[in-house]
N, CA and C of each residue as an Amber inpcrd file, in Angstrom:
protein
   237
   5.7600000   4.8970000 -12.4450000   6.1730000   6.1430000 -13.0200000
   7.6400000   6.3850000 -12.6510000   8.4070000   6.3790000 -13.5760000
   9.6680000   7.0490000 -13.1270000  10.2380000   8.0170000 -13.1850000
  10.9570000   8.7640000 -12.4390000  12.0470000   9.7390000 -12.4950000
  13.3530000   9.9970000 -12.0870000  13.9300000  10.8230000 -12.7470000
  15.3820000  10.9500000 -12.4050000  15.7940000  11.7230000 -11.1140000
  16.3530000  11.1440000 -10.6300000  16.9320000  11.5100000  -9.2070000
  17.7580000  12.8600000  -9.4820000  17.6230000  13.8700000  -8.6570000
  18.0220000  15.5820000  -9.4820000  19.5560000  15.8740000  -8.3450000
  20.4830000  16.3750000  -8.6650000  21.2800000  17.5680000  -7.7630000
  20.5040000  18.7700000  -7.4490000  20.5870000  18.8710000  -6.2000000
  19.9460000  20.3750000  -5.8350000  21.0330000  20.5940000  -4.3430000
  21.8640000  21.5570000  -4.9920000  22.9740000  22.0570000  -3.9120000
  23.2440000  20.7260000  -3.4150000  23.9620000  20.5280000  -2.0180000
  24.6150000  19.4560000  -1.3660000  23.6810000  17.8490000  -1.6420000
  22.3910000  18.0960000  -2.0920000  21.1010000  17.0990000  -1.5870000
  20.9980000  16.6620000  -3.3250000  19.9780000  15.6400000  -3.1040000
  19.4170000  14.8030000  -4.1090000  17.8550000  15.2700000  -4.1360000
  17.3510000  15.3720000  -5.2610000  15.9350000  15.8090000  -5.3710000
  14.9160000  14.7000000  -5.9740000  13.9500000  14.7050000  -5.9860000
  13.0080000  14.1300000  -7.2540000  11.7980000  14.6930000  -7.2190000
  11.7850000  14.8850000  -8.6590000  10.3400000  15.7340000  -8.5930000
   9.1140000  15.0520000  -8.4860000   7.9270000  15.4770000  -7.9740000
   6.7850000  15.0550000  -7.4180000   5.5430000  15.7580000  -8.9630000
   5.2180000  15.0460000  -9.7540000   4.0680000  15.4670000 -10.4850000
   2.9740000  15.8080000  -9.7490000   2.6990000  17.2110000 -10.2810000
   1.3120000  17.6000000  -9.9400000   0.3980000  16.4430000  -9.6440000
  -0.0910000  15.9150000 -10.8410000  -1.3340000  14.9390000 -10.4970000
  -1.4300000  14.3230000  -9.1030000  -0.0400000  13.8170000  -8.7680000
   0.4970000  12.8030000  -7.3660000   0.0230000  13.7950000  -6.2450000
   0.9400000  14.8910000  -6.8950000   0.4590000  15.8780000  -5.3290000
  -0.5670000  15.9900000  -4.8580000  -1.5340000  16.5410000  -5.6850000
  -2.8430000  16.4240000  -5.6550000  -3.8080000  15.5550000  -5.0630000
  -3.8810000  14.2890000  -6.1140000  -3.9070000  12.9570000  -5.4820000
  -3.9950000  12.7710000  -4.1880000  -2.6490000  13.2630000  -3.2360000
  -2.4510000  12.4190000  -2.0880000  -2.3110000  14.3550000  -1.1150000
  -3.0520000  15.0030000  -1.6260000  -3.5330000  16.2320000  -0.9670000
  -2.2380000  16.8120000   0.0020000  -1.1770000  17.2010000  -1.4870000
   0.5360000  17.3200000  -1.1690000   0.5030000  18.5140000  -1.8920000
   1.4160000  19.6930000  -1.2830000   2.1270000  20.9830000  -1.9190000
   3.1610000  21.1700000  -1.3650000   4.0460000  21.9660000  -2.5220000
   5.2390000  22.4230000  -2.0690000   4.8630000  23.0200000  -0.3490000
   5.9690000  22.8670000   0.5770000   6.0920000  23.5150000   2.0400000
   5.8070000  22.3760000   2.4400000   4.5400000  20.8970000   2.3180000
   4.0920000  20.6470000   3.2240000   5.3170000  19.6580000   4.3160000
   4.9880000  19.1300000   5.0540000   6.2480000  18.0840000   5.6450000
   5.6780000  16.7130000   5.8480000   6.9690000  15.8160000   5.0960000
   6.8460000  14.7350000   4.9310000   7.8980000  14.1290000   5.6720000
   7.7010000  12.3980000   5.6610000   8.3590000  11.5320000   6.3060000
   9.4910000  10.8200000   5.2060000  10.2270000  10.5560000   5.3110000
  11.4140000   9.3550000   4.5060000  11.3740000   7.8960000   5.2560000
  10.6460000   7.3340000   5.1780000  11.2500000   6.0270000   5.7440000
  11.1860000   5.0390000   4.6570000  12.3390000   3.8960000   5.1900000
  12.8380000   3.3500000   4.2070000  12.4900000   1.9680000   5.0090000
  12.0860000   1.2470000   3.4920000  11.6530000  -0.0080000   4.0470000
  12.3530000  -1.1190000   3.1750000  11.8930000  -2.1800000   2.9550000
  12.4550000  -2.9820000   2.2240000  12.2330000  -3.4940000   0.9750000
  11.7360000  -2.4450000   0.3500000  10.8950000  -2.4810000  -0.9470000
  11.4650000  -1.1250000  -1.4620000  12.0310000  -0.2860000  -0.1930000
  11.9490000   1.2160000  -1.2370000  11.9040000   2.3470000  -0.6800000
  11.6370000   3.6830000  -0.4440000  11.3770000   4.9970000   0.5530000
  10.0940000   4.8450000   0.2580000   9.7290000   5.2690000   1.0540000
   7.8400000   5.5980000   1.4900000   8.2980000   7.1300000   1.6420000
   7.3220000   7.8530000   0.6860000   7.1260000   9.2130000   1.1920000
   6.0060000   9.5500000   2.3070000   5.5960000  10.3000000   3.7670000
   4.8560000   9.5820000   4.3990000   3.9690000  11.1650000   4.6610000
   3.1480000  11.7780000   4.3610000   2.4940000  13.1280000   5.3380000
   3.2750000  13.0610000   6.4170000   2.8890000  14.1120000   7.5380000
   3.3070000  14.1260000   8.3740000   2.4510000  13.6850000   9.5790000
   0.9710000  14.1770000   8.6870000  -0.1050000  14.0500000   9.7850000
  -0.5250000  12.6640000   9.9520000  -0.2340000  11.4610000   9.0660000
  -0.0560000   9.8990000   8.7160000   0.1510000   9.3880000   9.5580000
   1.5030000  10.0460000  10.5960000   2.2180000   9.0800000  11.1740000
   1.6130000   8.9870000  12.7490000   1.4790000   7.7630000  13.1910000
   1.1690000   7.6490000  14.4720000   1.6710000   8.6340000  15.3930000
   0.8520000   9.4650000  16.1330000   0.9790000  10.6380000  17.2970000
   2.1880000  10.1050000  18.4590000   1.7400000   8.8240000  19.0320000
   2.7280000   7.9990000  19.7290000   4.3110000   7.6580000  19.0260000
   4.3050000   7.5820000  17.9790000   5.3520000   7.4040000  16.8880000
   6.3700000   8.7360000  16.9810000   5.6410000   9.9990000  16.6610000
   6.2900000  11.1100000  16.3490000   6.9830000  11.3590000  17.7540000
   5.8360000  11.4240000  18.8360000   6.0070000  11.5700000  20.4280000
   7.5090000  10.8400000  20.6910000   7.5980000   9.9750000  20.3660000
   8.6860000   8.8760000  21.0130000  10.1740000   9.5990000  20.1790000
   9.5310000   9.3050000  18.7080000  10.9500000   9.9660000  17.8640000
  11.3840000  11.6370000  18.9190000  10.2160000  12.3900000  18.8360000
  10.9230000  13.3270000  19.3140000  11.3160000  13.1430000  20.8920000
  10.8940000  12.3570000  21.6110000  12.0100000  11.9790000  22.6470000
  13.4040000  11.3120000  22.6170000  13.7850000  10.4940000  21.5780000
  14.9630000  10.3370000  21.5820000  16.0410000  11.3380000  20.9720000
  14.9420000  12.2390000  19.8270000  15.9830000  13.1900000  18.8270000
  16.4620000  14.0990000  19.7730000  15.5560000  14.8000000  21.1420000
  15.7870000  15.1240000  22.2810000  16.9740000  14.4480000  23.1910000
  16.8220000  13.5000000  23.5360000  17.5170000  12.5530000  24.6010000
  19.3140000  12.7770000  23.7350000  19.0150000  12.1060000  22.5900000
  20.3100000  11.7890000  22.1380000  20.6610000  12.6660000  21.1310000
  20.4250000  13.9670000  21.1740000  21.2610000  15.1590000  19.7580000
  22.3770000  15.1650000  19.6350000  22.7130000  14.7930000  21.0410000
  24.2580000  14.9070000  20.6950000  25.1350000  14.1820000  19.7720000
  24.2630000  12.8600000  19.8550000  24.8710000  11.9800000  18.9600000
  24.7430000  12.1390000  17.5510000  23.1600000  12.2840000  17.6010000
  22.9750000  12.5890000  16.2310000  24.1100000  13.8280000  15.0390000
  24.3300000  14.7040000  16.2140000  24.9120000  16.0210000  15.5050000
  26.0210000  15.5290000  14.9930000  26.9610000  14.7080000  15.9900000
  27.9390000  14.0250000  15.4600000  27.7400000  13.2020000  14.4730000
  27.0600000  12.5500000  14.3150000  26.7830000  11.5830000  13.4420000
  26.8120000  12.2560000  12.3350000  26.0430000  13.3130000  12.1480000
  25.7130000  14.4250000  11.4360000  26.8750000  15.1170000  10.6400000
  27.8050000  15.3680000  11.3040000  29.0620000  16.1850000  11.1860000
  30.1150000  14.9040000  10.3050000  30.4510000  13.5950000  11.0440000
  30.8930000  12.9160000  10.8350000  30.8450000  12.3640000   9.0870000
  29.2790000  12.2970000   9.1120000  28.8140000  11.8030000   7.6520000
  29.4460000  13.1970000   6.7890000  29.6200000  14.2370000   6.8710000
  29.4280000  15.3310000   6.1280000  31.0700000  15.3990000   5.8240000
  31.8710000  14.9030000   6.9760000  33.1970000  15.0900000   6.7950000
  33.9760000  14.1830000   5.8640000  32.7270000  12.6180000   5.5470000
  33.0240000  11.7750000   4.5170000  33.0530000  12.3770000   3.5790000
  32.0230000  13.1600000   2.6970000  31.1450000  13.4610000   1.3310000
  32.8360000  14.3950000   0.9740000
């Protein structure tokens, strides 16, 4: 199924068909994952992802914000 990749303010969008949402027991609000693999983005639940997985991410997003923010700032000062 394809769709067109949308502008929405600073970000890129794509819309999600009902049926899909449904399907994979998805609504607007809920929170999802982006990871990117080598085939493509995986859209991921949130509740999907290994407990140990999330645990760890949020220890480094912890450990290292600082970097990230920069990183953060840095990318934004490209666009």
């Amino acid at each position: 199924m394809a769709q067109t990749l949308r502008t929405v303010g600073e970000n890129v969008a794509v819309i999600i068909p009902p049926d899909l949402l449904e399907q994979h027991g998805l609504k607007a609000g809920d929170l999802v994952h982006l990871i990117s693999t080598e085939q493509g983005i995986n859209i991921v639940p949130d509740e999907t992802l290994d407990p140990d997985f999330r645990n760890a991410a949020r220890i480094i997003m912890q450990k290292h914000h600082e970097v990230f923010q920069r990183l953060a700032e840095f990318d934004t000062q490209k666009l």
